[in-house]
DOMI-185494 format. One line per field, with one value per residue (C-alpha): residue number from 1; x, y, z. Coordinates in steps of 0.05 Angstrom, whole numbers, plus 5000, padded with zeros to 4 digits. Layout:
# DOMI-185494
resi: c(NUM|...)
xx: c(X|...)
yy: c(Y|...)
zz: c(Z|...)
***
This chain:
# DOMI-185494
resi: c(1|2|3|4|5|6|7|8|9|10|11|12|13|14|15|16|17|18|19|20|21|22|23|24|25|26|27|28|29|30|31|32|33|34|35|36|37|38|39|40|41|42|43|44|45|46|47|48|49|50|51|52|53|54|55|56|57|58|59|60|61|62|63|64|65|66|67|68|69|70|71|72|73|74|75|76|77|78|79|80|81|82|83|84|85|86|87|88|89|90|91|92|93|94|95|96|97|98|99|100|101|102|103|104|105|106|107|108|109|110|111|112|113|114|115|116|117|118|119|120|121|122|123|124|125|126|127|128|129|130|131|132|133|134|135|136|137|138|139|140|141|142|143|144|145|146|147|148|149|150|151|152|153|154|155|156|157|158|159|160|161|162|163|164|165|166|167|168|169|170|171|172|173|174|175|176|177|178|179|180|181|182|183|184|185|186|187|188|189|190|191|192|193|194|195|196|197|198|199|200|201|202|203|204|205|206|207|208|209|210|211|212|213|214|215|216|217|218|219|220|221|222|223|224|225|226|227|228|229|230|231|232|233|234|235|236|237|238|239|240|241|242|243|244|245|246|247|248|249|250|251|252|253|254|255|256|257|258|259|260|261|262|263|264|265|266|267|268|269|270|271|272|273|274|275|276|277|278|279|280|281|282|283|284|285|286|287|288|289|290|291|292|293|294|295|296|297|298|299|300|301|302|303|304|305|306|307|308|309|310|311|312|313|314|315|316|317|318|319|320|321|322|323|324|325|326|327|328|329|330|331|332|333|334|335|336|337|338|339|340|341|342|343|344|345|346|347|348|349|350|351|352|353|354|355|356|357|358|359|360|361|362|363|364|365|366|367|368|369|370|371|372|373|374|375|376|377|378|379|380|381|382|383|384|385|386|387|388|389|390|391|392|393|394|395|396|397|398|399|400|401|402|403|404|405|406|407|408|409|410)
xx: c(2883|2828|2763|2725|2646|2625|2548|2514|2453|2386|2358|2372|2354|2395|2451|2467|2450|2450|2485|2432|2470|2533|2501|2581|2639|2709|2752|2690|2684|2646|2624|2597|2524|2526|2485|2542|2511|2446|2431|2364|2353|2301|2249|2271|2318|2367|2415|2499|2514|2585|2615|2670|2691|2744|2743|2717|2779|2749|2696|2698|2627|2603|2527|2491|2534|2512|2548|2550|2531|2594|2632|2676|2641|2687|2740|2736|2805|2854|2858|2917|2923|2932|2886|2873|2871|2794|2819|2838|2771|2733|2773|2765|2739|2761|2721|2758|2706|2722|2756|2726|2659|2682|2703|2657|2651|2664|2729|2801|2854|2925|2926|2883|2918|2891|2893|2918|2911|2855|2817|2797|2810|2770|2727|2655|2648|2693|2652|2580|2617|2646|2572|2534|2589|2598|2676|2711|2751|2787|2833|2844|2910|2882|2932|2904|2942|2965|2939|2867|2818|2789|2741|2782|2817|2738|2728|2796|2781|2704|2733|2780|2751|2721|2761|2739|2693|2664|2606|2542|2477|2445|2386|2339|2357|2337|2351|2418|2420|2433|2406|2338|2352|2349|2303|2300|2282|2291|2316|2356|2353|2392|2343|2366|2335|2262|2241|2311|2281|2204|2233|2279|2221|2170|2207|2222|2161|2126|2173|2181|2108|2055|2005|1923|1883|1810|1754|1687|1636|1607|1539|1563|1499|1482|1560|1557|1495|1513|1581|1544|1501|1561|1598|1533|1561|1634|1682|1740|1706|1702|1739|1721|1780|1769|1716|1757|1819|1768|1728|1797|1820|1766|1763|1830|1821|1773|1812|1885|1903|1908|1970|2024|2093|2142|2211|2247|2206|2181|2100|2106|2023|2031|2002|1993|1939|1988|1967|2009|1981|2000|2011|2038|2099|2131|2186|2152|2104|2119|2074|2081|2042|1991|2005|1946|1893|1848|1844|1831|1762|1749|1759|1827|1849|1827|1867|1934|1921|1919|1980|2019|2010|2015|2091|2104|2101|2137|2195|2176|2169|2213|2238|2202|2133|2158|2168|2124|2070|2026|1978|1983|1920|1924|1871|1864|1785|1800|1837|1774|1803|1755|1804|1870|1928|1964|2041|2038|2094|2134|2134|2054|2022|1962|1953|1882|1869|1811|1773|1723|1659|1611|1539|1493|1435|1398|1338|1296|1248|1188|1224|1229|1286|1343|1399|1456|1528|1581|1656|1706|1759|1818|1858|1921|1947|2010|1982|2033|2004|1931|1888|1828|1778|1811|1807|1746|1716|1760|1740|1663|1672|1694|1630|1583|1614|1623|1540|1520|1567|1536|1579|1637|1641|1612)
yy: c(3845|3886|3857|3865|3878|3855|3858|3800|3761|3766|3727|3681|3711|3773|3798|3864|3926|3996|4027|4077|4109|4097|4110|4105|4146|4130|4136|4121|4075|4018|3956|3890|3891|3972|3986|4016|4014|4022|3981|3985|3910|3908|3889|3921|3967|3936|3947|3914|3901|3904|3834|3862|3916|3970|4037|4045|4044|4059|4069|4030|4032|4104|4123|4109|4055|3981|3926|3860|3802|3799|3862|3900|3951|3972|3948|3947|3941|3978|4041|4070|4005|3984|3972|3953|4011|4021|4000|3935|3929|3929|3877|3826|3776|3751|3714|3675|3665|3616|3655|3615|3649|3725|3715|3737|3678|3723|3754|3731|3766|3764|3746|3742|3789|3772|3705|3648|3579|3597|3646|3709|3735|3793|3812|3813|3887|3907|3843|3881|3950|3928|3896|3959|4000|3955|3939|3886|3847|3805|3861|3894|3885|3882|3918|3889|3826|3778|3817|3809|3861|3909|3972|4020|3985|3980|4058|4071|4037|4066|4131|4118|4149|4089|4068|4097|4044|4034|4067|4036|4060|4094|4068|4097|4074|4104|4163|4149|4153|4221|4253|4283|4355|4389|4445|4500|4462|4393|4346|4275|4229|4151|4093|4048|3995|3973|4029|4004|3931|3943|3977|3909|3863|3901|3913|3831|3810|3851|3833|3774|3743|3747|3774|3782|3826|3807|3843|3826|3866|3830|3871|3875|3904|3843|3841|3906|3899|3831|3859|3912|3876|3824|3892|3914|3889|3884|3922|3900|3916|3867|3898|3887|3870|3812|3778|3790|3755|3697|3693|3691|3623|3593|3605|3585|3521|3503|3522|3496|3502|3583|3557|3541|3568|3565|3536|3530|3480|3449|3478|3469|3455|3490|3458|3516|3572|3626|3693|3756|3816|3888|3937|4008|4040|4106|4074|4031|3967|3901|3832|3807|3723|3696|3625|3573|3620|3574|3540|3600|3628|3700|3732|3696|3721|3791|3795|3758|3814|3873|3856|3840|3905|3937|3905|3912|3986|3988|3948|3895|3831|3773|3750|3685|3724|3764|3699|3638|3677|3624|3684|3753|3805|3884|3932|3991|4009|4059|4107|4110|4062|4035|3988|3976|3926|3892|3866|3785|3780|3729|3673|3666|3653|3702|3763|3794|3874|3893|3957|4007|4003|4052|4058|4045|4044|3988|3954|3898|3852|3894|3964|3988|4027|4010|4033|3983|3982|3940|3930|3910|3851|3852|3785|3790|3718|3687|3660|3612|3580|3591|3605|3662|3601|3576|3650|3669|3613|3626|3689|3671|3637|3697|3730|3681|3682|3755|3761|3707|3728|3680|3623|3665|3651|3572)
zz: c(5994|5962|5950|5887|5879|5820|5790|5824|5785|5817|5774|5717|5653|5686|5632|5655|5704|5711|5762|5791|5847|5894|5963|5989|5964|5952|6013|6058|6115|6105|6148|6127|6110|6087|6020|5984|5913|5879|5813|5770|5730|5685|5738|5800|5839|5886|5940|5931|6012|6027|6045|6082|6137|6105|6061|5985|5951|5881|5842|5772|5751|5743|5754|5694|5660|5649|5672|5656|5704|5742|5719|5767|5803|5851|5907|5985|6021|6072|6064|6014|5989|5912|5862|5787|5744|5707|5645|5671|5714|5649|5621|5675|5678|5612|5560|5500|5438|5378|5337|5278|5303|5295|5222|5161|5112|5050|5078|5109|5152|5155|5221|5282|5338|5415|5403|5445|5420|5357|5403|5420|5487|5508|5569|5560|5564|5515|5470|5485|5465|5407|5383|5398|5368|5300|5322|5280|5338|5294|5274|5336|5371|5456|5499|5560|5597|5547|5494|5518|5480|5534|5532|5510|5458|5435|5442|5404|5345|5343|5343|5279|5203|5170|5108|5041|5008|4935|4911|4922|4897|4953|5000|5041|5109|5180|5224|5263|5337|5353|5287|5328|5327|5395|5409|5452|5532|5507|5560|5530|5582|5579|5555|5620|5670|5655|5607|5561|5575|5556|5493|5471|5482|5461|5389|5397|5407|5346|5301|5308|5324|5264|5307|5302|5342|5357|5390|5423|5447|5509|5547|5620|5647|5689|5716|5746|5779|5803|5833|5861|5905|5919|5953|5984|6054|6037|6071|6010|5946|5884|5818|5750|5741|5790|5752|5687|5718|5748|5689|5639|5694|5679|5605|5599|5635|5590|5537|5545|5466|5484|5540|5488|5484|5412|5432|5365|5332|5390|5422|5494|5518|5588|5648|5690|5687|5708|5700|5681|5697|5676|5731|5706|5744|5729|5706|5659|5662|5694|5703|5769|5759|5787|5795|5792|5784|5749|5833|5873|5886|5860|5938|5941|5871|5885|5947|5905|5846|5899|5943|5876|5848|5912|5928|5852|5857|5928|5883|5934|5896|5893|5825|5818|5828|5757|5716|5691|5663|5608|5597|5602|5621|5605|5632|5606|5628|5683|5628|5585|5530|5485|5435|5430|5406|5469|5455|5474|5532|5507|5515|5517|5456|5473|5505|5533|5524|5581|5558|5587|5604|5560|5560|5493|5463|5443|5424|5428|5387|5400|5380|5452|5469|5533|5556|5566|5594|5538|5540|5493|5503|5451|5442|5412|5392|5351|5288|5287|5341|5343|5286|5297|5315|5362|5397|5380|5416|5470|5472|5466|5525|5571|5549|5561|5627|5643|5608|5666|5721|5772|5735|5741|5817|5816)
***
C-alpha cells in the first residue's frame, strides 16, 4: 500500500511550509533515507527523507505552495500502483469545527450543509483557503467524502460573482492585492518562507504594541581604545559588538523589570538573560539566542555570537537555538546608521537598536577644542509594560558601562 509524506513539524510553533523544490520526480526510484523534497519554514530550509524504499508515485504539493503541518505532500509505493486523486489529498486529513463557531451572530441559514452531528467537516487546507479567500463555509455544500469541504470546493465558490448588495456610502479603503500596476521589466515574485514570516510579525508586533523609541548618545572614545589594546596580541579580534552584547547582560541583570513578557493579562518576570541577536540573511533576518549571557565572560560570548551567526547563515542551527529570546539586540553600525526605530521581537518587552560610530567635536570647561568618537543606542520598549524611566535608566546604565569599559569585562 502507498505511503503518504505529509509536512512534518520541526518545531512547535510550526503551522505551515513552503515547498521549495522536489529534488525527486514522479516515477523515480527512491530508497529509504533519499532527500526527496525541499521545504523553506519560516526559520530554515529543510530536507523530507524518504521513510521507505519504492518509486514517487505522485506529486501533490507543487513547488511554491504552502502546506499545512501535516498536509499531503506526496505518496511512495510500488510502482503503477493506485493513489488518491489531488483533490482528495488536500482534503485529508479532515478537521470538524463547531459549527456554532462559523456562524455570524447577526445572520441565520437554512441549513448547515457538510455537517455531521452539529459540525463542520473540512480539511484544514481548504479552512486556511477559504479564510484568506473570504469563503463563507457554512453555505457550501463539500463534495469531498461524506460531504467534507475540500480545496476546490473553496476555489469554486471564490470564483462565483458576489451577490448584488445595498448601497452603502462609500469609504476610502486600501489598494487590493494585485492592483500595483506592472511596468515595463518588473519581476512579481511569491511572499513565502521567512521573508512571508518577517512580514506577519513585523506588521503584528507594530500594531499591536504601543511602542516608544529612545535614544542616547554615549562617547565611546575610551571603548575603542580600550578594545584596541585588548586585540593588540589577539589572534581572534574583540567586536564592538562584543562589548555591546556583554555590556547589555550585565545591564539587564541589573535591571530585570526590562525581562517581562505580556501573556493575556498576566506579566511573566523572566528569569533568564537570554539574548536575541539579529543576523541578516538574503532571505530575510533571523535571531538565533544566546542563552545565559548575563554568566559568560565577554571571550566566551564573542565566540557563542560568531558561531551563531556563522551556522545561522549556513541554515545550520537547531530550532531551540531560534527560540527563548527575553531580549533582543539589532546592530546596525557597520552600514553607517546613525538612528533608527527597531521592531520588539515578540514576545520581549524591549528591543535594543546598536548604531555607528561617528566622530565629533567637542569641548571642554576651559574652551579647548577635542575630537571625540560617540554612538547612538535606540531602545524600543512596550509602554504597556515599562514606562520611559524605567528605560532610560536602563539605558544609562549601558553607557556608564560602555564610557568605563574596564567594568564591562569585571
Amino acid at each position: 500500500m502507498a505511503v503518504e509524506i505529509r509536512m512534518p513539524q520541526l518545531g512547535l510553533t510550526m503551522e505551515e511550509g513552503t515547498v521549495d523544490q522536489w529534488l525527486k520526480q514522479e516515477g523515480d526510484e527512491v530508497k529509504i533515507g533519499d532527500p526527496i523534497v525541499q521545504i523553506q519554514t519560516d526559520k530554515l530550509t529543510s530536507e523530507i527523507e524518504s521513510e521507505v524504499d519504492g518509486v514517487l508515485l505522485k506529486i501533490v504539493a507543487k513547488e511554491g505552495e504552502d502546506i499545512p503541518v501535516k498536509g499531503l505532500l506526496s505518496y511512495i509505493g510500488r510502482p503503477g500502483e493506485e493513489v488518491g486523486t489531488a483533490d482528495e489529498a488536500a482534503a485529508d486529513p479532515e478537521e470538524e469545527i463547531p459549527a456554532e463557531a462559523e456562524l455570524n451572530a447577526e445572520e441565520t441559514f437554512a441549513a448547515l450543509p457538510a455537517m455531521s452531528g452539529g459540525r463542520i467537516k473540512i480539511s484544514p487546507l481548504a479552512r486556511k483557503t477559504a479564510k484568506k479567500l473570504g469563503v463563507d463555509i457554512t453555505i457550501l455544500h463539500g463534495t469531498g467524502p461524506g460531504g467534507r469541504i475540500i480545496q476546490q470546493d473553496i476555489l469554486k465558490k471564490a470564483e462565483e460573482p458576489a451577490a448584488p448588495e445595498k448601497a452603502a456610502p462609500a469609504e476610502p479603503a486600501a489598494a487590493p492585492a494585485g492592483s500595483i500596476e506592472l511596468m515595463d521589466g518588473d519581476t512579481v515574485v511569491k511572499l513565502t518562507g521567512m521573508r512571508k514570516t518577517i512580514a506577519e510579525r513585523m506588521y503584528r508586533s507594530h500594531n499591536e504594541i504601543p511602542a516608544v523609541t529612545q535614544d542616547v548618545k554615549i562617547d565611546v572614545t575610551k571603548l575603542m581604545e580600550f578594545r584596541k589594546q585588548l586585540n593588540a596580541n589577539r589572534e581572534t579580534k574583540l567586536s564592538v559588538n562584543d562589548f555591546m552584547l556583554k555590556a547589555t547582560a550585565k545591564a539587564l541583570k541589573k535591571n530585570k523589570n526590562i525581562l517581562v513578557s505580556l501573556d493575556g493579562d498576566k506579566i511573566i518576570k523572566r528569569a533568564h538573560v537570554n539574548l536575541g541577536m539579529a543576523v541578516s540573511l538574503d532571505e530575510g533576518l533571523i535571531v538565533p539566542v544566546i542563552k545565559d549571557a548575563d554568566k559568560m565572560g565577554i571571550e566566551e560570548l564573542s565566540e557563542t555570537a560568531k558561531d551563531l551567526a556563522v551556522r545561522a547563515r549556513e541554515g545550520k542551527l537547531n530550532m531551540d537555538e531560534y527560540s527563548g529570546s527575553t531580549f533582543t539586540i539589532s546592530n546596525l553600525g557597520m552600514y553607517g546608521v546613525s538612528s533608527f526605530t527597531p521592531i520588539i521581537n515578540q514576545p520581549d518587552a524591549a528591543i535594543l537598536g546598536v548604531n555607528t560610530i561617528q566622530s565629533e567635536l567637542d569641548m571642554d570647561d576651559e574652551g579647548k577644542v577635542f575630537k571625540k568618537q560617540v554612538m547612538t543606542i535606540s531602545l524600543t520598549f512596550d509602554h504597556r509594560l515599562l514606562d520611559g524611566s524605567a528605560a532610560a535608566v536602563f539605558q544609562q546604565d549601558i553607557k556608564k558601562l560602555l564610557e568605563d569599559p574596564m567594568n564591562i569585562i569585571l
